[in-house]
C-alpha positions in Angstrom: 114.1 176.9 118.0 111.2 175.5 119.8 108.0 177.6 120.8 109.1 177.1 124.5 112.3 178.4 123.5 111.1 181.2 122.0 108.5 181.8 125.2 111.7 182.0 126.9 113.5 184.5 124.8 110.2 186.7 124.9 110.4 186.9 128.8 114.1 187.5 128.8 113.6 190.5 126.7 110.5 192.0 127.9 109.8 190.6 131.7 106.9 189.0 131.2 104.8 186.5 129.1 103.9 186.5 125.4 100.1 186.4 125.5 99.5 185.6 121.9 102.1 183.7 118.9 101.5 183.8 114.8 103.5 182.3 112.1 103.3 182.8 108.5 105.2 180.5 106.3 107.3 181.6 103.5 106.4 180.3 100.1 108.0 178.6 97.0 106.6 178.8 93.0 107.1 175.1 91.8 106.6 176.8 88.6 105.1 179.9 87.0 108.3 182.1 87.3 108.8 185.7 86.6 104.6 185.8 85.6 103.0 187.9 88.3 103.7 191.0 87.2 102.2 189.9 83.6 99.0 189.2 85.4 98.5 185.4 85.3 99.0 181.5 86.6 101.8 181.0 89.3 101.4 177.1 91.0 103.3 177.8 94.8 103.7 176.0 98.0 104.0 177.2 101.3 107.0 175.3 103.3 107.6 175.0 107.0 110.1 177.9 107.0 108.7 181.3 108.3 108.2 183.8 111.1 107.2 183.6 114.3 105.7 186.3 116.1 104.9 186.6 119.9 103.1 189.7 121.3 102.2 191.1 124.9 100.8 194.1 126.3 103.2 196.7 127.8 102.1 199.2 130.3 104.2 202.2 128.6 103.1 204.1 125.8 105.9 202.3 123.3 105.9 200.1 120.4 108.8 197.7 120.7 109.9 195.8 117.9 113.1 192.6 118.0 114.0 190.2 116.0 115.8 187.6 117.5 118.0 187.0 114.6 119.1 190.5 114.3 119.9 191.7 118.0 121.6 194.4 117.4 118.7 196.0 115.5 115.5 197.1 117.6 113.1 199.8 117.5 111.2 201.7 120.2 108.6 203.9 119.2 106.1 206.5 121.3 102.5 206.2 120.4 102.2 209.6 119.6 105.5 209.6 117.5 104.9 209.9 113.4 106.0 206.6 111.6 109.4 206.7 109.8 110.6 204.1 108.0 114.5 203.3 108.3 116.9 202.7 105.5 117.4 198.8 104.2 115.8 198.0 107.8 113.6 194.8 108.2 111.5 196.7 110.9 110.4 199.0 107.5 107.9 196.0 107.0 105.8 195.9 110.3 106.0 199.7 110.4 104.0 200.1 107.2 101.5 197.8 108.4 101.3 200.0 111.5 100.8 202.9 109.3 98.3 200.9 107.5 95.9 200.1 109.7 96.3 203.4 111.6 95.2 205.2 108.2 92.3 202.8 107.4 91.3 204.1 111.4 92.7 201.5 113.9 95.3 202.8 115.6 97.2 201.5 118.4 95.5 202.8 121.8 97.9 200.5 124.2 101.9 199.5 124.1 103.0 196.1 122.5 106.2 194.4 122.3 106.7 192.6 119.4 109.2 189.4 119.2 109.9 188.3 115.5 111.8 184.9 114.8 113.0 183.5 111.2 113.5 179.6 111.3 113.7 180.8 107.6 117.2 179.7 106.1 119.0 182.8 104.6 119.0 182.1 100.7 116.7 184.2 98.0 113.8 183.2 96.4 111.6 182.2 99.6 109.6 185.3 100.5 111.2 185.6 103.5 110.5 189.8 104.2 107.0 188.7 102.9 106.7 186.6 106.0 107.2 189.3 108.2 104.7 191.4 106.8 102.0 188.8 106.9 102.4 187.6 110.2 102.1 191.3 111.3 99.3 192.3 109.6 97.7 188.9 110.2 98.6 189.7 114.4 97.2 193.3 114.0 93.7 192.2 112.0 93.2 189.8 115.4 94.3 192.3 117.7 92.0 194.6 116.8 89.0 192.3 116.2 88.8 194.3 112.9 87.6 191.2 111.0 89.4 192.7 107.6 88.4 190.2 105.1 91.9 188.3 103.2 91.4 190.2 100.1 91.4 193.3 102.1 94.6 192.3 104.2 96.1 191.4 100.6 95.2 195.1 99.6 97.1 196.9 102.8 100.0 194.7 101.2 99.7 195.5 98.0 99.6 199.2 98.6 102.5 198.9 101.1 104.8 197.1 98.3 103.6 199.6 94.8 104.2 202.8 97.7 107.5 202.3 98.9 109.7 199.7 97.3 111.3 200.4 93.6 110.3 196.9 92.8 106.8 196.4 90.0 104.9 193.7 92.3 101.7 192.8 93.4 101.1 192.0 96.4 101.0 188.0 95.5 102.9 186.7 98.6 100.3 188.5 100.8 97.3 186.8 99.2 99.2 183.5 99.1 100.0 183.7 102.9 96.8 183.6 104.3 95.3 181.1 102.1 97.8 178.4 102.2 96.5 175.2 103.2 98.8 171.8 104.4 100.0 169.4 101.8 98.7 171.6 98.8 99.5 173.7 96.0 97.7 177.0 94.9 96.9 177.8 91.4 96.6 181.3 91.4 96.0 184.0 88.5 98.0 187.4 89.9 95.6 189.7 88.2 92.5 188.4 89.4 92.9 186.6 92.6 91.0 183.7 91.5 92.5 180.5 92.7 92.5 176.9 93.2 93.8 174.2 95.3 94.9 170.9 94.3 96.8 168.3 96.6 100.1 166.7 95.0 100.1 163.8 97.6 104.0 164.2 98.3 103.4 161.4 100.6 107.0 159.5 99.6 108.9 162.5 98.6 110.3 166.2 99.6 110.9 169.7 98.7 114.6 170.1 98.4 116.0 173.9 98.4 119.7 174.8 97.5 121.3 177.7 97.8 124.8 177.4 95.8 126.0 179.8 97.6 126.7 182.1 94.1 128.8 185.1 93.9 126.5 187.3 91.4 123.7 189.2 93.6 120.5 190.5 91.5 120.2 193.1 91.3 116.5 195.1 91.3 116.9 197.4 88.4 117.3 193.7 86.1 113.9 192.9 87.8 112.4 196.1 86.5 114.1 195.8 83.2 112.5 192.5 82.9 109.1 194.3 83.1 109.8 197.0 80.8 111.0 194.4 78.2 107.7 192.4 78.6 105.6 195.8 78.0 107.3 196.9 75.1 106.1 193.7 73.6 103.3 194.0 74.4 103.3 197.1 72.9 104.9 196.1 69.7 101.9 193.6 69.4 99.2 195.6 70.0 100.2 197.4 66.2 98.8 194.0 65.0 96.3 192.5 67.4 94.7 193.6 69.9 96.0 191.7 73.2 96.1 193.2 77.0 98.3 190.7 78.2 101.5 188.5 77.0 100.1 185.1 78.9 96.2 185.6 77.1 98.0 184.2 74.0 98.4 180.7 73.0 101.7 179.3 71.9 100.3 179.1 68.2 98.8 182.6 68.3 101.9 183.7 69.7 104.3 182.1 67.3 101.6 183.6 64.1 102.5 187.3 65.7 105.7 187.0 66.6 107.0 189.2 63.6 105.7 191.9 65.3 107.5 192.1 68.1 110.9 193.6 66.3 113.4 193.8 69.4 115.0 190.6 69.7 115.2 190.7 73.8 111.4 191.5 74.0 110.8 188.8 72.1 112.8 186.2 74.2 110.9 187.6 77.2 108.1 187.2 75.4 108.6 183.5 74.3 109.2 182.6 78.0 105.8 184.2 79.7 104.3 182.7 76.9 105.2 179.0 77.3 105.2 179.6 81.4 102.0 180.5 81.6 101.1 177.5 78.9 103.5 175.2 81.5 101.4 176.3 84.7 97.9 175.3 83.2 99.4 172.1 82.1 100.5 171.4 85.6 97.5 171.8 87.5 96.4 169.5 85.8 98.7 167.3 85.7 98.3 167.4 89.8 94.5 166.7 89.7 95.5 163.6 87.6 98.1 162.9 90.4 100.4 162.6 87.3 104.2 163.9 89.6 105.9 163.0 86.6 104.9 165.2 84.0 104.8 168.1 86.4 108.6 167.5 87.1 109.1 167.2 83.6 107.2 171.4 83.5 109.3 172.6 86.3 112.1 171.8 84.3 111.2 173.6 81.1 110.7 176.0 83.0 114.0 176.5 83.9 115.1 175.9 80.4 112.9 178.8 79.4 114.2 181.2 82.2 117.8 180.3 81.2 117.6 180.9 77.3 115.1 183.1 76.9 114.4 185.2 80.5 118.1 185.2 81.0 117.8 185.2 84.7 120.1 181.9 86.3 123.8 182.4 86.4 126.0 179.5 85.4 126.2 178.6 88.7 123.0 177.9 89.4 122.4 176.4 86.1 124.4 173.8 86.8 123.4 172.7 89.9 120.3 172.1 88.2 121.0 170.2 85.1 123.0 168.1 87.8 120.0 167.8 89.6 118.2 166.2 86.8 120.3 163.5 86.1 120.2 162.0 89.7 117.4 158.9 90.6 114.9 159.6 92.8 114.7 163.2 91.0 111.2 164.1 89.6 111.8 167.8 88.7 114.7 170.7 89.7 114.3 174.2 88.6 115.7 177.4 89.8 113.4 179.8 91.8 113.5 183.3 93.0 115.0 186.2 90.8 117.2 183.1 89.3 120.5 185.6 89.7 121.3 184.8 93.6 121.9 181.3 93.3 118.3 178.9 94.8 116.9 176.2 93.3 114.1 173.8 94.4 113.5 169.8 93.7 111.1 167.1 94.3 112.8 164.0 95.3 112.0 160.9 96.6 112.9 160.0 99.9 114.4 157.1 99.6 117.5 158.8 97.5 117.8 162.2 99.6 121.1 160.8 101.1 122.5 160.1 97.7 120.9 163.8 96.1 122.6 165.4 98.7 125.8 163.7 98.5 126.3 163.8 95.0 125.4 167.4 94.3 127.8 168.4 97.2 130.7 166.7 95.6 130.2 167.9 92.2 129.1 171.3 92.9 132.1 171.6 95.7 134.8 170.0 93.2 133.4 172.6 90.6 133.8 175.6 92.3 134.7 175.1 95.4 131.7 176.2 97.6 129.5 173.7 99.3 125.8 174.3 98.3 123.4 174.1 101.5 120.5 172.0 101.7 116.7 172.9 103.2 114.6 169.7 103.7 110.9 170.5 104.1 107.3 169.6 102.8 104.2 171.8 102.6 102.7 173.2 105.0 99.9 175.6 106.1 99.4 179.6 105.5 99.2 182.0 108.4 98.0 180.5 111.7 97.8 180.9 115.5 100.4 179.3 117.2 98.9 180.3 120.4 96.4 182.4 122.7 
């Protein structure tokens, strides 16, 4: 949908102009899966799929909140009314950030309608709800003139996600979101916040998602068991040496303490954030060399170390990936996301899209009878203005 478009659907709905449009893209890790949460390097891009947001002043008392792709769902709410969040409602997300703000002393004194639009395509893995959330608080910092700083917006995030969801996270897709910059990749450590940028000149090639449309959902408590595995590694090899974090060990220190960690599912876990967070410091480099190759040849590792030892990609998925590799044109495929749902993500040149496309479709439809969908797209900024 074009921004006229969407101007249109905004006076439709409300009567009158939108005075003011954000977006904030939603985000891909090209590697550097399942480490966030173990408080190191993840290597993301930012892709041209988002949300939109328009705004205008109303001359009632009300907060109205749409989003076009959900019309049945909307939400009025009285100024003076108490926030509630709803149940498995998308509207949860630029509520807290309401709330948010309104605790940290800027409230809203004057009614707003809120439009939302996703151009986001409806497959895991791409911080879509993330989007949402970013764009709002990204809209309310400017509304306000409050001038928060990005680490500050990334800590009303963060604080919104360890309050009210049941999933361990960190608030990464915030900070990511507003620094994002076109045709880059950040190299980011989760704990921290320190990151870099680095460009992977994609000039002759694209960012391929597919969602294979699996049958097997993930489910959040496997998310959380992850974590709890990686912690009782840790644990276990803490008896031995002294070590705060999985992905501060080398892969030879690792390997000399091994023996310590007893469980034999911690210590798959292990072995993967391990050797991911050993793949993502490899590959950052590899993009400051401009070498493409090499860092396809991490992404998939990756998935080879997310399939054996993180358990996380149903066969499914798996295979559309090692089908993925054996096509020309391909320079890396690796599954993304919680792994479970069914998403993966490839660089390929553009000169063989037609056939990628073609061939994988075939394969993956003669196979199981589902036709995988395809998401063109290259990298793009963070959060922006759209207009004012």
């Amino acid at each position: 949908m074009k921004i006229q478009k969407l101007k249109s659907a905004f006076e439709t709905r409300y009567h009158k102009p939108a005075e003011i449009a954000f977006f904030s893209p939603s985000r891909v890790n090209l590697i550097g899966e399942q480490v966030d949460y173990n408080a190191d390097t993840i290597i993301p891009v930012f892709l041209k799929f988002g949300t939109y947001l328009l705004i205008a002043e109303n001359n009632e008392s009300n907060i109205r909140l749409k989003l076009l792709n959900q019309p049945k769902e909307e939400l009025t709410l009285n100024l003076k009314q108490e926030i509630q969040t709803r149940q498995n409602s998308w509207v949860n997300k630029p509520l807290s950030i309401i709330s948010q703000f309104s605790e940290k002393g800027f409230n809203l004194k004057k009614g707003y309608d809120f439009l939302f639009w996703e151009n986001l395509p409806k497959v895991v893995g791409l911080s879509m709800s993330e989007s949402i959330e970013s764009v709002m608080k990204f809209a309310l910092n400017t509304l306000f003139d409050v001038k928060f700083s990005k680490i500050s917006l990334v800590e009303i995030s963060r604080m919104y996600d360890n309050g009210l969801t049941v999933l361990d996270c960190g608030g990464i897709d915030q900070f990511l979101c507003v620094h994002g910059i076109k045709d880059h990749m950040i190299s980011l450590n989760s704990k921290t916040l320190n990151y870099e940028l680095a460009s992977p000149q994609l000039d002759e090639m694209k960012i391929i998602i597919i969602y294979c449309a699996s049958p097997v959902n993930f489910n959040k408590l496997i998310y959380n068991k992850r974590v709890s595995e990686c912690q009782l590694a840790i644990k276990q090899l803490q008896t031995v040496f002294p070590v705060s974090s999985l992905t501060k060990l080398s892969i030879d220190e690792f390997i000399g303490l091994e023996y310590a960690i007893t469980d034999p599912v911690a210590l798959k876990r292990a072995r993967h954030i391990v050797s991911e967070e050993q793949r993502s410091r490899v590959a950052i480099q590899a993009i400051k060399r401009k070498d493409i190759n090499l860092f396809g040849e991490l992404m998939i590792a990756s998935h080879l170390s997310l399939y054996e030892d993180f358990e996380v990609i149903g066969n499914e998925l798996n295979i559309l990936v090692n089908e993925s590799w054996k096509l020309p044109g391909v320079i890396g495929s690796r599954m993304i996301g919680d792994g479970l749902d069914g998403c993966s993500v490839s660089i390929v040149r553009c000169e063989y899209i037609d056939n990628f496309k073609t061939t994988i479709g075939i394969i993956y439809k003669d196979l199981f009878g589902i036709a995988p969908e395809f998401y063109i797209t290259e990298l793009d900024d963070g959060v922006c203005h759209v207009f004012n």
